[in-house]
N, C-alpha and C positions, 0 to 999 in steps of 0.2 A: 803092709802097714804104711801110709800115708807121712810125709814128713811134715805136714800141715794139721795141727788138730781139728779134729770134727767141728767143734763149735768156731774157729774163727771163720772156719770155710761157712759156714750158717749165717755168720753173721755176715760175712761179708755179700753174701749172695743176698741179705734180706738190705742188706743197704745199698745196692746195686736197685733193686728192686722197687724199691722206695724210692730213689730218685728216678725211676724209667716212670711212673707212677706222678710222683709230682712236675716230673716234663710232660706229661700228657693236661693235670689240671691245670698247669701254670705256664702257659705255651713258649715263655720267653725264656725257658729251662732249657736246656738239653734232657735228651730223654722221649722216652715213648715206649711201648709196645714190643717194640724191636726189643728193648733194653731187656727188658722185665722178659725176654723169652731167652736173648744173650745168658744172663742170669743162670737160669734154670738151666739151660744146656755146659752152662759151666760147671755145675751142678753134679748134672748128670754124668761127663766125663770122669770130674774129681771121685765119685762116687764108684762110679765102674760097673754097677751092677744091671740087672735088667729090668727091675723096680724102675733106676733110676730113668731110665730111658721108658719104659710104659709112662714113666708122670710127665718127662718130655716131651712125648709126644700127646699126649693129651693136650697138655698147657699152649705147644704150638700149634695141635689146631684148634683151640679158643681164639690164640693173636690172628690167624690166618683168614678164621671166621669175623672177626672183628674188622683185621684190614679190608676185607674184601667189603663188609657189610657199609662202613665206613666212609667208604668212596661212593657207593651205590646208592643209600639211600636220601641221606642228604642231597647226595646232585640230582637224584632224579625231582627231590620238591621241586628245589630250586630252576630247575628246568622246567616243569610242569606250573611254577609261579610265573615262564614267562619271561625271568632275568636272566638279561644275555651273557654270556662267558664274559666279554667283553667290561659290563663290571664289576664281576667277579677280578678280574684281574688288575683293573683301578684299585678296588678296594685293597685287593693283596699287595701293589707299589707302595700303596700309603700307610699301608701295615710296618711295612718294611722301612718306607720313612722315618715313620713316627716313632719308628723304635731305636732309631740315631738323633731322632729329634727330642725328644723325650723320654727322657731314661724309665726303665719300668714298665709305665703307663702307656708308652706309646704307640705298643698293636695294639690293645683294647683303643685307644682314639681314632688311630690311624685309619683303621679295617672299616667303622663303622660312618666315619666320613667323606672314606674315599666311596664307596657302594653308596652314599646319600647324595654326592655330589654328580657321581655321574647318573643315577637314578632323578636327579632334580633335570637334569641336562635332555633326557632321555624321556622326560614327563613332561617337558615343555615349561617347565617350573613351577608346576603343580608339588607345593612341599607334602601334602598330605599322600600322595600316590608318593612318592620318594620316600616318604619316612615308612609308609606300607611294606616298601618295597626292602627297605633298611630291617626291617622287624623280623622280613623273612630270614634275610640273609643272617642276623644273629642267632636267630631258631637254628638254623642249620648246621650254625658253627656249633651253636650248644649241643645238638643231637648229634654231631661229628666228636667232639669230647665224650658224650655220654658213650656211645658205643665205645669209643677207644678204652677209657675207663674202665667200662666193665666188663671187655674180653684182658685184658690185663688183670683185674681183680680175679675173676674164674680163676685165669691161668695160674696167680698167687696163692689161690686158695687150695688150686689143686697141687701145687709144690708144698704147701703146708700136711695137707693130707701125707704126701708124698714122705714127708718127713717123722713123721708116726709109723707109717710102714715100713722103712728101713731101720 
């Protein structure tokens, strides 16, 4: 018998989860993927069973597949568009800027100005091949959130299942 009821440990595990979830859509969060499998394996522990640990291990290899997918395919566009690391990492300073500079809003500014500035720089100042080049770079970020999102969702949906079978 548990000194902890059933349902706080549920919930607390489904608000851990929700905020790993909204640090993945809301990037200036804390939170991600990691969270939402953290979660689950605390979960799993509290639980003790081997239920709990088959739904564990399912849900971490969703995240696993997700991280891996995550890093991979977005950079390979982005590599195959031709944009050098180089402003990729402009872009990521002024992310990080703009987010002491402007509270909030300041990676969504930061990120897409610093990748347009050195993309102007690098085009000769051609803005139309720079903002081209800016469009990718935001695809990429979005399809980088998308996957994260939805190997975190799987993995919550299959802790949800999880929770019906125990």
């Amino acid at each position: 018998m548990s000194l902890v009821p059933e349902w706080i440990v549920i919930g607390l595990v489904a608000l851990v989860i929700a905020f790993g979830i909204a640090g993945i859509i809301v990037p200036i969060l804390p939170g991600g993927a990691l969270l939402v499998a953290a979660a689950i394996l605390g979960w799993a522990i509290w639980l003790g069973e081997p239920t709990g640990w088959v739904i564990f291990g399912i849900s971490a290899a969703f995240i696993a597949i997700g991280l891996i997918t995550k890093y991979a395919v977005p950079g390979k566009r982005l590599k195959d568009s031709g944009m050098p690391l180089s402003t990729q990492i402009v872009g990521g300073i002024l992310a990080i800027v703009g987010f002491f500079v402007i509270p909030v809003v300041g990676v969504f500014v930061g990120f897409p100005l610093g990748v347009f500035l050195a993309e102007l720089r690098r085009h000769g100042g051609d803005a139309g091949e720079a903002w081209a080049s800016t469009w990718t770079a935001l695809k990429a970020i979005g399809l980088f959130i998308l996957i994260d999102a939805t190997a975190a969702t799987l993995a919550t949906i299959t802790w949800v299942v999880g929770l019906f079978l125990t």
